[in-house]
Gaussian input, Z-matrix of N, CA and C with variables (Angstrom, degrees):
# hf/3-21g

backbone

0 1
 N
 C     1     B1
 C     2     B2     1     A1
 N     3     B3     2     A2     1     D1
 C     4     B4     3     A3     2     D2
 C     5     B5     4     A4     3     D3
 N     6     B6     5     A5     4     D4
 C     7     B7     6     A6     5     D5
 C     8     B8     7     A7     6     D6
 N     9     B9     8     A8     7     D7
 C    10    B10     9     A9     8     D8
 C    11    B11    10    A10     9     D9
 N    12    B12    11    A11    10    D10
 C    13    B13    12    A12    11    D11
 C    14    B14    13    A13    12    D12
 N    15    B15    14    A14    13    D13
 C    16    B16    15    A15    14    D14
 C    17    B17    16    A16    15    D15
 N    18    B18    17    A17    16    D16
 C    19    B19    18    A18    17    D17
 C    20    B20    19    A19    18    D18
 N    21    B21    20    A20    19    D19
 C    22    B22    21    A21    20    D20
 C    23    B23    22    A22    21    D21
 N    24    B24    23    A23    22    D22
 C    25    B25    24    A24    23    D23
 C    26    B26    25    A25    24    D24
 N    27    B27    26    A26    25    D25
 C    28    B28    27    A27    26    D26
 C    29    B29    28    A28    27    D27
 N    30    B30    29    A29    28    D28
 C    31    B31    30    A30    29    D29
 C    32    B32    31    A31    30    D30
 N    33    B33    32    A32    31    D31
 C    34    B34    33    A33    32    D32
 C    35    B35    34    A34    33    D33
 N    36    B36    35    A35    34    D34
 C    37    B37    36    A36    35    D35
 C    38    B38    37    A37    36    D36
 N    39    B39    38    A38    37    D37
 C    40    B40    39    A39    38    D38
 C    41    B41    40    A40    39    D39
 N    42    B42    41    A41    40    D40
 C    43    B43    42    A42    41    D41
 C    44    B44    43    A43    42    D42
 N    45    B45    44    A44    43    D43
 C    46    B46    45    A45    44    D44
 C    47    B47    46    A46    45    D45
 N    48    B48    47    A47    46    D46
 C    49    B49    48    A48    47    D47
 C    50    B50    49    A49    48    D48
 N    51    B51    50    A50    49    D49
 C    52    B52    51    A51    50    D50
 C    53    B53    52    A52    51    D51
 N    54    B54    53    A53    52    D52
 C    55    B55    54    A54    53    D53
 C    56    B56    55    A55    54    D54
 N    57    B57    56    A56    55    D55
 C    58    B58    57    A57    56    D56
 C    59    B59    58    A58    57    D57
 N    60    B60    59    A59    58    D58
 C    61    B61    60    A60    59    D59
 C    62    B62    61    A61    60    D60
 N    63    B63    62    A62    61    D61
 C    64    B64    63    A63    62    D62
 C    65    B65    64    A64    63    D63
 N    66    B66    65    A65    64    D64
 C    67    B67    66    A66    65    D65
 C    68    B68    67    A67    66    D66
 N    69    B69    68    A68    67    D67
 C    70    B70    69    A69    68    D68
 C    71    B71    70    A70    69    D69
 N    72    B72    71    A71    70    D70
 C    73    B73    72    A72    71    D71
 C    74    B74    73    A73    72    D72
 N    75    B75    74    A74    73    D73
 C    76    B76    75    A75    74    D74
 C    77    B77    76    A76    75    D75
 N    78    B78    77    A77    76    D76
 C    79    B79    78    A78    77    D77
 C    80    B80    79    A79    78    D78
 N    81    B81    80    A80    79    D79
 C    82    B82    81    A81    80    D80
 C    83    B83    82    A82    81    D81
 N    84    B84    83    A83    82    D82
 C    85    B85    84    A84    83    D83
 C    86    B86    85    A85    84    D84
 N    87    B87    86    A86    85    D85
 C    88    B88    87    A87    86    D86
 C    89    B89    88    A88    87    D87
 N    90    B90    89    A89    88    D88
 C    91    B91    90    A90    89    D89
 C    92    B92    91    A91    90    D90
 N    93    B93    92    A92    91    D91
 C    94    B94    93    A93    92    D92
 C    95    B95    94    A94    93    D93
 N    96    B96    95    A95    94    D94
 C    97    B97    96    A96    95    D95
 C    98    B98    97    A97    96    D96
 N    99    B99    98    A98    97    D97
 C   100   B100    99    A99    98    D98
 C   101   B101   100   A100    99    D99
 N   102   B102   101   A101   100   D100
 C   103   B103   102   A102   101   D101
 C   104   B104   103   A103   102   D102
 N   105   B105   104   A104   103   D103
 C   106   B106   105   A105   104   D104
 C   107   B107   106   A106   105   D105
 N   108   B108   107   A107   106   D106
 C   109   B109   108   A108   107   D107
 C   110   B110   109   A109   108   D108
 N   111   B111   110   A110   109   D109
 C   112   B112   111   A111   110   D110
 C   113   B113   112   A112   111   D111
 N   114   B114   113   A113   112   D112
 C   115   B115   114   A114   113   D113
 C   116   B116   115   A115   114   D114
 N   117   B117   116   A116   115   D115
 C   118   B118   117   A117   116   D116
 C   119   B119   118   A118   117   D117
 N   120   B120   119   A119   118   D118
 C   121   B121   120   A120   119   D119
 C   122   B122   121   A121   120   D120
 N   123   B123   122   A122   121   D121
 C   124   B124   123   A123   122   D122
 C   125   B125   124   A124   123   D123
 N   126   B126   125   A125   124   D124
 C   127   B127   126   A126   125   D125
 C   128   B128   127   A127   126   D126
 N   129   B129   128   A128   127   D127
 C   130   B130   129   A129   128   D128
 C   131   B131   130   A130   129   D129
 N   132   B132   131   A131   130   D130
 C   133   B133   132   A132   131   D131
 C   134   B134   133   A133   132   D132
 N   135   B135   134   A134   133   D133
 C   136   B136   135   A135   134   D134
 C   137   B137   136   A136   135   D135
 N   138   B138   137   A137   136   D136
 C   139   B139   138   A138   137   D137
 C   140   B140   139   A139   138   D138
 N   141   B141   140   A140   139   D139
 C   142   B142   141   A141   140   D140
 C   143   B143   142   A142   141   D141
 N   144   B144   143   A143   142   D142
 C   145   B145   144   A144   143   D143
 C   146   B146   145   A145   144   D144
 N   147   B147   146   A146   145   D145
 C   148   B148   147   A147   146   D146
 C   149   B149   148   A148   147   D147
 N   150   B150   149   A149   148   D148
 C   151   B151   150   A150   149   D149
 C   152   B152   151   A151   150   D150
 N   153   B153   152   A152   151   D151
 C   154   B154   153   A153   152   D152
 C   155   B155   154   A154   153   D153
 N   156   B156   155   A155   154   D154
 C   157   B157   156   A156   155   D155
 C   158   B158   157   A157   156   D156
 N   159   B159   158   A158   157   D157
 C   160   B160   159   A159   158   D158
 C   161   B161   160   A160   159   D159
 N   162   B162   161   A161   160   D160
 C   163   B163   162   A162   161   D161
 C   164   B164   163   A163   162   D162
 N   165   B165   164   A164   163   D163
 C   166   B166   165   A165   164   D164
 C   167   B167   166   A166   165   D165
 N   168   B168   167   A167   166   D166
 C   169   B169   168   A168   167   D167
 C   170   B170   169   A169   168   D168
 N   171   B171   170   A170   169   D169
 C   172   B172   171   A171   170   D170
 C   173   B173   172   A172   171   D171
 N   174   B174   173   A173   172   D172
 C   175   B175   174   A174   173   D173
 C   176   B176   175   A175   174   D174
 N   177   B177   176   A176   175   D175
 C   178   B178   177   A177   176   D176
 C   179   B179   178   A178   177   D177
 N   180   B180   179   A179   178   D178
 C   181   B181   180   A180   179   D179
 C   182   B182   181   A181   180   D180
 N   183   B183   182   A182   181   D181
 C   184   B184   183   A183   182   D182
 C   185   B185   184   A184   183   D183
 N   186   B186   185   A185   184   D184
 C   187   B187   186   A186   185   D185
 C   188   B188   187   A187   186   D186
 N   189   B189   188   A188   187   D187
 C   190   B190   189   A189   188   D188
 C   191   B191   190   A190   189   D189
 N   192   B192   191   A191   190   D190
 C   193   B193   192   A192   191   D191
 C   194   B194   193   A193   192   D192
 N   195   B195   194   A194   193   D193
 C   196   B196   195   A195   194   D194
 C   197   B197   196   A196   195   D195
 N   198   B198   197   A197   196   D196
 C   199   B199   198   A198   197   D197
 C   200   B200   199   A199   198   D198
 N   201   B201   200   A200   199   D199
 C   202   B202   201   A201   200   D200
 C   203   B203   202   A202   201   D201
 N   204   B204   203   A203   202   D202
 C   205   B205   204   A204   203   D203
 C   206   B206   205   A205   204   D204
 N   207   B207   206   A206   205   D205
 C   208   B208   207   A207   206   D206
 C   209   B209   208   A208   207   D207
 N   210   B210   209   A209   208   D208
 C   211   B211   210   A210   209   D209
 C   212   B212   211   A211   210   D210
 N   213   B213   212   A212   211   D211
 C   214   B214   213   A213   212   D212
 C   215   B215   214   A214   213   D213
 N   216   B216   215   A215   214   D214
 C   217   B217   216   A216   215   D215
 C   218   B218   217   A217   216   D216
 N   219   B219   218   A218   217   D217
 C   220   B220   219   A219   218   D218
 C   221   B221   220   A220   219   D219
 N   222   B222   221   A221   220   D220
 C   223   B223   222   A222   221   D221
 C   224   B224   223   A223   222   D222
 N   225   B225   224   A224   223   D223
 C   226   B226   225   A225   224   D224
 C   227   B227   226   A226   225   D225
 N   228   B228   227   A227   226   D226
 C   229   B229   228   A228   227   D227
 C   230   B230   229   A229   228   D228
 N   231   B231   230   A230   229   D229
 C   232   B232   231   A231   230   D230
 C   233   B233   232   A232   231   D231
 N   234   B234   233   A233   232   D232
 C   235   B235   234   A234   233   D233
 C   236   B236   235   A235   234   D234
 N   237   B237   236   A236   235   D235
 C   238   B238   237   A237   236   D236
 C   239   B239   238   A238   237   D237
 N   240   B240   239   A239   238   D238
 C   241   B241   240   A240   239   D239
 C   242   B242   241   A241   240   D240
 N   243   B243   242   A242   241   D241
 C   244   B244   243   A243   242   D242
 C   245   B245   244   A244   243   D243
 N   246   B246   245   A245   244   D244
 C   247   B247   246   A246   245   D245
 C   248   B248   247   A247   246   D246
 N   249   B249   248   A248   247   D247
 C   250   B250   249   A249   248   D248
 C   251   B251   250   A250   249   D249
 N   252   B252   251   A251   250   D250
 C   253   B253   252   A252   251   D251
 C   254   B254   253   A253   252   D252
 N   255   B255   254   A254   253   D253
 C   256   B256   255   A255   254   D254
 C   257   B257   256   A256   255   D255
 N   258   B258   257   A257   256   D256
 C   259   B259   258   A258   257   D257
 C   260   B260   259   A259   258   D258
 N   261   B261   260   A260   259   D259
 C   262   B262   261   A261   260   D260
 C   263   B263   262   A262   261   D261
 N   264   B264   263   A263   262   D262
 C   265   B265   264   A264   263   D263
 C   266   B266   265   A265   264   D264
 N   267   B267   266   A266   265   D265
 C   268   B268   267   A267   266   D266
 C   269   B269   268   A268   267   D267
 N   270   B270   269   A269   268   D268
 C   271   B271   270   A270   269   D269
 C   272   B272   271   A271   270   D270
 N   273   B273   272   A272   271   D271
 C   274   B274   273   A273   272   D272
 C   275   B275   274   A274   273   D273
 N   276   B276   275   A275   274   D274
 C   277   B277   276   A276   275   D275
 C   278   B278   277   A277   276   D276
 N   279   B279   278   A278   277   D277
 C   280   B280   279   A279   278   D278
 C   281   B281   280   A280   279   D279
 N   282   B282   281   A281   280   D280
 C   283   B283   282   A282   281   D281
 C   284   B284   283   A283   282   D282
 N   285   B285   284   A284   283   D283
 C   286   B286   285   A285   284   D284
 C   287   B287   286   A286   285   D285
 N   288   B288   287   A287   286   D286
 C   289   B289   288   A288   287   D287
 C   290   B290   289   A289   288   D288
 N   291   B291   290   A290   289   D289
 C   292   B292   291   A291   290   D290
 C   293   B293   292   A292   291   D291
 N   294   B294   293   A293   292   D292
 C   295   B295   294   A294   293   D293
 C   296   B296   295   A295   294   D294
 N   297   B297   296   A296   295   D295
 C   298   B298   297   A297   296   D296
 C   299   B299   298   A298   297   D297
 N   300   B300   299   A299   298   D298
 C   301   B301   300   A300   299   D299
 C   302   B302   301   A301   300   D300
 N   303   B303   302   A302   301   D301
 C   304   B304   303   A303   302   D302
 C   305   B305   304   A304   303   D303
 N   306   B306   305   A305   304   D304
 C   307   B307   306   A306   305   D305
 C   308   B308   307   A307   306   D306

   B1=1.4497
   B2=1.5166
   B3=1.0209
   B4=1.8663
   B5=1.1212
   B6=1.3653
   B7=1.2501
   B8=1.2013
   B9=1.3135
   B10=1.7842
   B11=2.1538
   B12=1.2210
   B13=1.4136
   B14=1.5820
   B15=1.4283
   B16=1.3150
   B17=1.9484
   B18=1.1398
   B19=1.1624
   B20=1.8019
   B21=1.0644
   B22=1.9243
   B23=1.2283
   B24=1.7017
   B25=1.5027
   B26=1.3834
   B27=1.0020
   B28=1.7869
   B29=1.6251
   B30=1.6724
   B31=1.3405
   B32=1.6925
   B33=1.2215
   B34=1.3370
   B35=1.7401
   B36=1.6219
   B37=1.2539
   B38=1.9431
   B39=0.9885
   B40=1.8092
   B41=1.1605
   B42=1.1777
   B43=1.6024
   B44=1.6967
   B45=1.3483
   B46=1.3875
   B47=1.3070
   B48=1.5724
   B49=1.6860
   B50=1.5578
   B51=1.8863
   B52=1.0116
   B53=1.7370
   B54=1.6819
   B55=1.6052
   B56=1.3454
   B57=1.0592
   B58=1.4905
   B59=1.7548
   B60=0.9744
   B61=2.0150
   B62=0.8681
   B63=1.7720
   B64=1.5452
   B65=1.7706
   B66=1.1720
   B67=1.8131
   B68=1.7968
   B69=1.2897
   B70=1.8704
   B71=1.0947
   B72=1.1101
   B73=2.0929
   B74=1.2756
   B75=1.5703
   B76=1.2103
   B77=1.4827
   B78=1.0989
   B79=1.1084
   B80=2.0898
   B81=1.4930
   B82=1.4387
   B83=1.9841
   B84=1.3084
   B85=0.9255
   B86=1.8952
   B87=1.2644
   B88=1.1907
   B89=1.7490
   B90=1.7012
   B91=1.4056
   B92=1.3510
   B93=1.3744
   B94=2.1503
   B95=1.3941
   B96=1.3586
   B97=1.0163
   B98=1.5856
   B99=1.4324
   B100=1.4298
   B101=1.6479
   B102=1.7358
   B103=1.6978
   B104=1.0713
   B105=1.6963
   B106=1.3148
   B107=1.8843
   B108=1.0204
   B109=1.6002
   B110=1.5369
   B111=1.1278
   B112=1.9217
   B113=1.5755
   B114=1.8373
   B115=1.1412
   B116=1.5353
   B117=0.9974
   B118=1.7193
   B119=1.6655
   B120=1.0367
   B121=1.5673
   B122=1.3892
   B123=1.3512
   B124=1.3150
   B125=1.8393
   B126=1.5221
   B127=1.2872
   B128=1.8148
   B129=1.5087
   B130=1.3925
   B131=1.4647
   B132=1.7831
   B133=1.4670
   B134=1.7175
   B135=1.2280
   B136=1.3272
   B137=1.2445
   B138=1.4669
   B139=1.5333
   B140=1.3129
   B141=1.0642
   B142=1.7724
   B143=2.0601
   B144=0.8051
   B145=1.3345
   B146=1.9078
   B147=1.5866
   B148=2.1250
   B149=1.5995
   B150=0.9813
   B151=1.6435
   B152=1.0496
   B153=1.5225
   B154=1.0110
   B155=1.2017
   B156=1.6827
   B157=1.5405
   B158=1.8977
   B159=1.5435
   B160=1.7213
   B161=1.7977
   B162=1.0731
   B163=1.4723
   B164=1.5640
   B165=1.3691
   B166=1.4186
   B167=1.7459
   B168=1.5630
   B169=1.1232
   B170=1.2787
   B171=2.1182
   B172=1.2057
   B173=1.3960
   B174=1.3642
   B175=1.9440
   B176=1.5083
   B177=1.1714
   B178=1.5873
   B179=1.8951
   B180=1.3198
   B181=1.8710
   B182=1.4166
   B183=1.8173
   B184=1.9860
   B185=1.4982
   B186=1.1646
   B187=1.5614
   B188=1.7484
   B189=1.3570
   B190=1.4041
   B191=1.6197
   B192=1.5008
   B193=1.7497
   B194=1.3819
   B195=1.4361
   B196=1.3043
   B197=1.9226
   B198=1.1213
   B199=1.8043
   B200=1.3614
   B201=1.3143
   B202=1.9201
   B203=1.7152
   B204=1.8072
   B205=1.8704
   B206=1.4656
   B207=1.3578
   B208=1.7903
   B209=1.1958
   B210=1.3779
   B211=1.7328
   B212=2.0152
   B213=1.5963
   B214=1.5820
   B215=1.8309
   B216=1.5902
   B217=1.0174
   B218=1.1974
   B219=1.1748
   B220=2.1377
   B221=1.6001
   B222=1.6564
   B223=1.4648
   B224=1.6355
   B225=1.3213
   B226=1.5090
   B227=1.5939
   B228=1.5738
   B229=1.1635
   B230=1.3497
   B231=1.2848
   B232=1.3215
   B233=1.6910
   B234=1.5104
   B235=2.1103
   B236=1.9052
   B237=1.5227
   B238=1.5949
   B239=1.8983
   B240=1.1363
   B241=1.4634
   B242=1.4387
   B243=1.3137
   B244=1.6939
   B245=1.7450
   B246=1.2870
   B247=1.5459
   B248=1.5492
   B249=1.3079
   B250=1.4761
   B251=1.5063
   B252=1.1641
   B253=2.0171
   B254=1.1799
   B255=1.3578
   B256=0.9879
   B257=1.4477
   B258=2.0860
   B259=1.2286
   B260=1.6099
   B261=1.5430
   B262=0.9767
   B263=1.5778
   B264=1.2554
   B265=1.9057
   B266=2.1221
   B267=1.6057
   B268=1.7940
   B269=1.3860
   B270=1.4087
   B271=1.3151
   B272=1.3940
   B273=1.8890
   B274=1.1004
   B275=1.2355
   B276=1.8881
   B277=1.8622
   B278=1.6722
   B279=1.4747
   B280=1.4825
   B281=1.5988
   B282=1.2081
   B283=1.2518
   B284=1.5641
   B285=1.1564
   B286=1.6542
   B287=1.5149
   B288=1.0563
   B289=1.5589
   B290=1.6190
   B291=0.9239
   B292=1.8608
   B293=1.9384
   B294=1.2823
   B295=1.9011
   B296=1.2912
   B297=1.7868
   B298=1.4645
   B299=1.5297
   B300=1.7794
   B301=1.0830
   B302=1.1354
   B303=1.4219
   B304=1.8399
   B305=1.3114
   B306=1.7200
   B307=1.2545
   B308=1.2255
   A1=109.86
   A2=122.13
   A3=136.09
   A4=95.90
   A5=140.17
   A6=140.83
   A7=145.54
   A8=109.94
   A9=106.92
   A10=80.64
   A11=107.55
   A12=112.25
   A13=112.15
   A14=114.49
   A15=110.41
   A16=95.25
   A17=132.68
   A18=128.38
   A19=111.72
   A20=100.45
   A21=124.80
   A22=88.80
   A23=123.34
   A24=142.01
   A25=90.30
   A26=132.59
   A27=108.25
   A28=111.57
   A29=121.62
   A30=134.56
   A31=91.59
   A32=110.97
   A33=130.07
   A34=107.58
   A35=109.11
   A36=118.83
   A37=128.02
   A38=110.03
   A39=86.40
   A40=124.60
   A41=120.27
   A42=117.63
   A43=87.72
   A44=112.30
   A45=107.25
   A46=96.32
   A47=100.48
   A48=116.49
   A49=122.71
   A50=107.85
   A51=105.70
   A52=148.84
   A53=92.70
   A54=111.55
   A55=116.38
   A56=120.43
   A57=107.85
   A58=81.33
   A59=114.99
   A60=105.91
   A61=130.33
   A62=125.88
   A63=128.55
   A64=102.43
   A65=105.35
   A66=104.10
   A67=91.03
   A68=98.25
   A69=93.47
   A70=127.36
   A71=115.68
   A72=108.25
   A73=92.39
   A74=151.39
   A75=115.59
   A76=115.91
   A77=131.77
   A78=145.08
   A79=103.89
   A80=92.36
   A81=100.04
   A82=124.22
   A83=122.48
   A84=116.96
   A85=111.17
   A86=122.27
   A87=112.26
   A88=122.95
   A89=118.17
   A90=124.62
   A91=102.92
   A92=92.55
   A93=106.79
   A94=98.31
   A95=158.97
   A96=128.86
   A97=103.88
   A98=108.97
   A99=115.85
   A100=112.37
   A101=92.95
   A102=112.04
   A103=128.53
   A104=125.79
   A105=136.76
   A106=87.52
   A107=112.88
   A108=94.31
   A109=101.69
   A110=124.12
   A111=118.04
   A112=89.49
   A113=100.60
   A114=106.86
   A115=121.30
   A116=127.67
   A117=119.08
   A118=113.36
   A119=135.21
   A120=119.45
   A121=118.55
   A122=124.13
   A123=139.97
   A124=112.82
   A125=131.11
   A126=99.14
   A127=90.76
   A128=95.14
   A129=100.52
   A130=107.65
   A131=116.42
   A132=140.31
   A133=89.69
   A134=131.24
   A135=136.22
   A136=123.60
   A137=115.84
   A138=103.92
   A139=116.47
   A140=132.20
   A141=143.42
   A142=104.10
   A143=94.56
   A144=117.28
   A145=107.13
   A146=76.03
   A147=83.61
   A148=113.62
   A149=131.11
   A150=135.08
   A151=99.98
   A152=145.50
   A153=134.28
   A154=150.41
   A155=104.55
   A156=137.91
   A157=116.77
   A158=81.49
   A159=114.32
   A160=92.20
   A161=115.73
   A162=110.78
   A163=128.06
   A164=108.87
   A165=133.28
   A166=92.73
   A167=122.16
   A168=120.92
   A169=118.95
   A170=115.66
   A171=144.89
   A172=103.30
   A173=103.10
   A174=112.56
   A175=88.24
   A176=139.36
   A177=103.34
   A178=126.61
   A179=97.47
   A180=124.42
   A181=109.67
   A182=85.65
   A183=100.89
   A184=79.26
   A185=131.54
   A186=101.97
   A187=135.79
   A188=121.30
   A189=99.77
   A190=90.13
   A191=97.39
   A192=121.12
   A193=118.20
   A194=94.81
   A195=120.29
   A196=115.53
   A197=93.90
   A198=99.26
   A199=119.28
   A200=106.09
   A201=111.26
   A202=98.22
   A203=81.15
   A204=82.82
   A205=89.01
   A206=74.69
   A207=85.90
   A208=118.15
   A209=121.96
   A210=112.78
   A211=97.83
   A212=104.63
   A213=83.49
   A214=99.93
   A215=124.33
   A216=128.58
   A217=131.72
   A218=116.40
   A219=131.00
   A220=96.28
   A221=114.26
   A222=118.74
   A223=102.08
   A224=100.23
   A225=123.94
   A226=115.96
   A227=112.24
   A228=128.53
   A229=103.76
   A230=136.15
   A231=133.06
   A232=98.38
   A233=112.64
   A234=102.45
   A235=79.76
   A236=121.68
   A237=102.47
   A238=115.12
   A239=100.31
   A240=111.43
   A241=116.93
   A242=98.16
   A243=131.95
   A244=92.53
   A245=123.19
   A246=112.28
   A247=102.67
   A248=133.45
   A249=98.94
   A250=144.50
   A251=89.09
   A252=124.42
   A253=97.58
   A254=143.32
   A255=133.09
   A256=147.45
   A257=91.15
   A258=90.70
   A259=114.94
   A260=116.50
   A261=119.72
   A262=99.99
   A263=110.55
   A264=109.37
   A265=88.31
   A266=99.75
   A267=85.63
   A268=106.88
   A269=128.88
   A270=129.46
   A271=102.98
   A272=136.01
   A273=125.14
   A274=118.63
   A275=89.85
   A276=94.20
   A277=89.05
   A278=96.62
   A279=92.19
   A280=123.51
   A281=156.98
   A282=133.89
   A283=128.15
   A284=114.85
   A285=124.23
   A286=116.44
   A287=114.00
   A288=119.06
   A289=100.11
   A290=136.99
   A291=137.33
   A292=102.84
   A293=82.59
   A294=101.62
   A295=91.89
   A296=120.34
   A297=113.53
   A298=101.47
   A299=120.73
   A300=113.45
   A301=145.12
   A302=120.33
   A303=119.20
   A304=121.46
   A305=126.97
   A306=120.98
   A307=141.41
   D1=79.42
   D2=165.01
   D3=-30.08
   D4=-107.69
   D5=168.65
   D6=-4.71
   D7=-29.47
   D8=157.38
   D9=112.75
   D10=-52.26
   D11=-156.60
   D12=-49.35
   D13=120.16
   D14=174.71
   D15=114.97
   D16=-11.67
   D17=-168.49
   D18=-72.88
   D19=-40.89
   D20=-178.58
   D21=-48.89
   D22=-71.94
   D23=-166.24
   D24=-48.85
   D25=-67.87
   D26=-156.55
   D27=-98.96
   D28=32.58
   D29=172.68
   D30=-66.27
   D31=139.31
   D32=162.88
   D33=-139.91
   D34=116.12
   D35=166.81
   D36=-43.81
   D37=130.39
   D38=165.63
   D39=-65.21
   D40=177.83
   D41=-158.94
   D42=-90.11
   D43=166.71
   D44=168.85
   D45=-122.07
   D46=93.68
   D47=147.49
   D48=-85.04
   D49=130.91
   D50=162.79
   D51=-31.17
   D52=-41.50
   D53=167.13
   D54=-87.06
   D55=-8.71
   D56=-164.53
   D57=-102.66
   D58=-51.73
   D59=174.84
   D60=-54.75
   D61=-18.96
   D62=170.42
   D63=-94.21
   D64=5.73
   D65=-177.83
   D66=-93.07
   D67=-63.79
   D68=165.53
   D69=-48.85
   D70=-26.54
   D71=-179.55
   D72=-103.28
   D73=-10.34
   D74=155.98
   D75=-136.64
   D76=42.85
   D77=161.38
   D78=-117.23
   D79=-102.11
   D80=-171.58
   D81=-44.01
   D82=-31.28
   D83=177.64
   D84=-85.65
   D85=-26.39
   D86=166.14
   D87=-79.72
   D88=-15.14
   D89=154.59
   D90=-43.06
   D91=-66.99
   D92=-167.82
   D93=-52.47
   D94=-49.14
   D95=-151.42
   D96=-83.69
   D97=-39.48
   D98=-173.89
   D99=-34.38
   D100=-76.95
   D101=164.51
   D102=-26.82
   D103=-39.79
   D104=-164.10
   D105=-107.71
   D106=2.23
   D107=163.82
   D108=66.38
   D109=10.20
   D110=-163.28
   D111=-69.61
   D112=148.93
   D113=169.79
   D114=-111.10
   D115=171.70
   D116=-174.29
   D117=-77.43
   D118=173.83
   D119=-174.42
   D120=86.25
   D121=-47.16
   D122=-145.18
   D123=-79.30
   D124=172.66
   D125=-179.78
   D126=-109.03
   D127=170.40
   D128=-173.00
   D129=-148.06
   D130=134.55
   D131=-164.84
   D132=-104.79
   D133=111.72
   D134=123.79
   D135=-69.64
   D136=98.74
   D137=172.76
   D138=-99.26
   D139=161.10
   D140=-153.62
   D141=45.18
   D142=61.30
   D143=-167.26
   D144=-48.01
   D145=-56.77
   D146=173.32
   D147=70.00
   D148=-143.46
   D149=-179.25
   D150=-59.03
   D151=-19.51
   D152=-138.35
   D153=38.92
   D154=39.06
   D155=-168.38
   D156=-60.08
   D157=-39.70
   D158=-172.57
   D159=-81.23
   D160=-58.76
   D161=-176.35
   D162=-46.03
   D163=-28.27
   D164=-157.62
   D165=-97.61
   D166=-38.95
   D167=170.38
   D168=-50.20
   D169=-58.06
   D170=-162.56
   D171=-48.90
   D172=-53.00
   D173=-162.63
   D174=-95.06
   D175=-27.26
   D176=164.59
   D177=-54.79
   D178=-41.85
   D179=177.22
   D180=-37.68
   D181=-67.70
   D182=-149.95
   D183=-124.03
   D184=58.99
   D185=152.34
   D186=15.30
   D187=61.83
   D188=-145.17
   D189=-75.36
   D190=-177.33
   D191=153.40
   D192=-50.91
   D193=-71.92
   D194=-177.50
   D195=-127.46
   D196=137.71
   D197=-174.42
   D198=-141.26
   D199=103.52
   D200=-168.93
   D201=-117.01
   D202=176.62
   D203=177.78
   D204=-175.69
   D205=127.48
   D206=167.40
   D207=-109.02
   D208=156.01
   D209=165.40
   D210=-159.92
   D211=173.92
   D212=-168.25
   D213=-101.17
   D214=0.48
   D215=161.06
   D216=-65.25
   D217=80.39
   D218=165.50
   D219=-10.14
   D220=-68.26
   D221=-150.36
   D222=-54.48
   D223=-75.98
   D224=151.92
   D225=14.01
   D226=-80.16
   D227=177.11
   D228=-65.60
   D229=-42.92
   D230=-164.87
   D231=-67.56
   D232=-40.45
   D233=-162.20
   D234=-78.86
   D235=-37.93
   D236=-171.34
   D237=-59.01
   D238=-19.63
   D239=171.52
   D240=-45.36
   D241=-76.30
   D242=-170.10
   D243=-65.44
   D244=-55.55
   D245=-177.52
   D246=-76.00
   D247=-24.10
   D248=156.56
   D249=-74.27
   D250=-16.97
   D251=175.02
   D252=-62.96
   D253=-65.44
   D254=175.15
   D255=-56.81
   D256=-18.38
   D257=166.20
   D258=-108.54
   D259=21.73
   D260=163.63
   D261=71.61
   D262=63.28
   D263=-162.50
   D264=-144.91
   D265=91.82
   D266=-169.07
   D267=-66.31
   D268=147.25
   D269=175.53
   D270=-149.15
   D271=130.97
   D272=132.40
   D273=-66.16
   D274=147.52
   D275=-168.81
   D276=-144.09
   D277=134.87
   D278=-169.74
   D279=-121.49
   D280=124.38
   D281=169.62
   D282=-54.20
   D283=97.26
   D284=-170.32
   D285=-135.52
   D286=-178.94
   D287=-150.98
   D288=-134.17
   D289=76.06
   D290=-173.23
   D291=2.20
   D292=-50.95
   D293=-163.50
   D294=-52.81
   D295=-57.31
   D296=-150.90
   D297=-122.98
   D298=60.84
   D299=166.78
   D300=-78.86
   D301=138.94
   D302=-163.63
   D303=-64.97
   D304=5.13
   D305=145.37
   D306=-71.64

């Protein structure tokens, strides 16, 4: 599909497994920061953001400045909302499209 058209239609979320989300919040997102050299302070773009499993890792790590996330799932963003709300972790989180992001 050249065009992009039709990509939304066949988006399928990952499943939200218990193990596979604590392998991301403490395995893969603390690899990634290491590797990527990220420093604490700094602002930080999660894109395809999802539950916001990865986000909740990020701002525990590096404390950022600033901490957003986009993804094109409404639902998605809405439980990453409420599970960051709860942990008291501020984040803009936005509904966006990789292609047409609002930065």
């Amino acid at each position: 599909m050249a065009s992009g058209i039709g990509l939304l239609e066949a988006y399928q979320p990952f499943a939200n497994l218990e193990w596979r989300n604590a392998l991301q919040s403490s395995l893969e997102i603390p690899l990634l920061v290491r590797l990527l050299r990220l420093s604490r302070g700094g602002r930080i773009l999660e894109v395809g953001c999802g539950r916001g499993i990865g986000l909740a890792a990020i701002a525990r790590r590096l404390k950022p400045a600033s901490l957003n996330g986009i993804d094109v799932d409404d639902h998605l963003l809405a439980v990453a909302e409420d599970a960051l709300g709860r942990r008291s972790i501020p984040a803009r989180l936005l509904g966006a499209d990789v292609r047409s992001m609002p930065f």
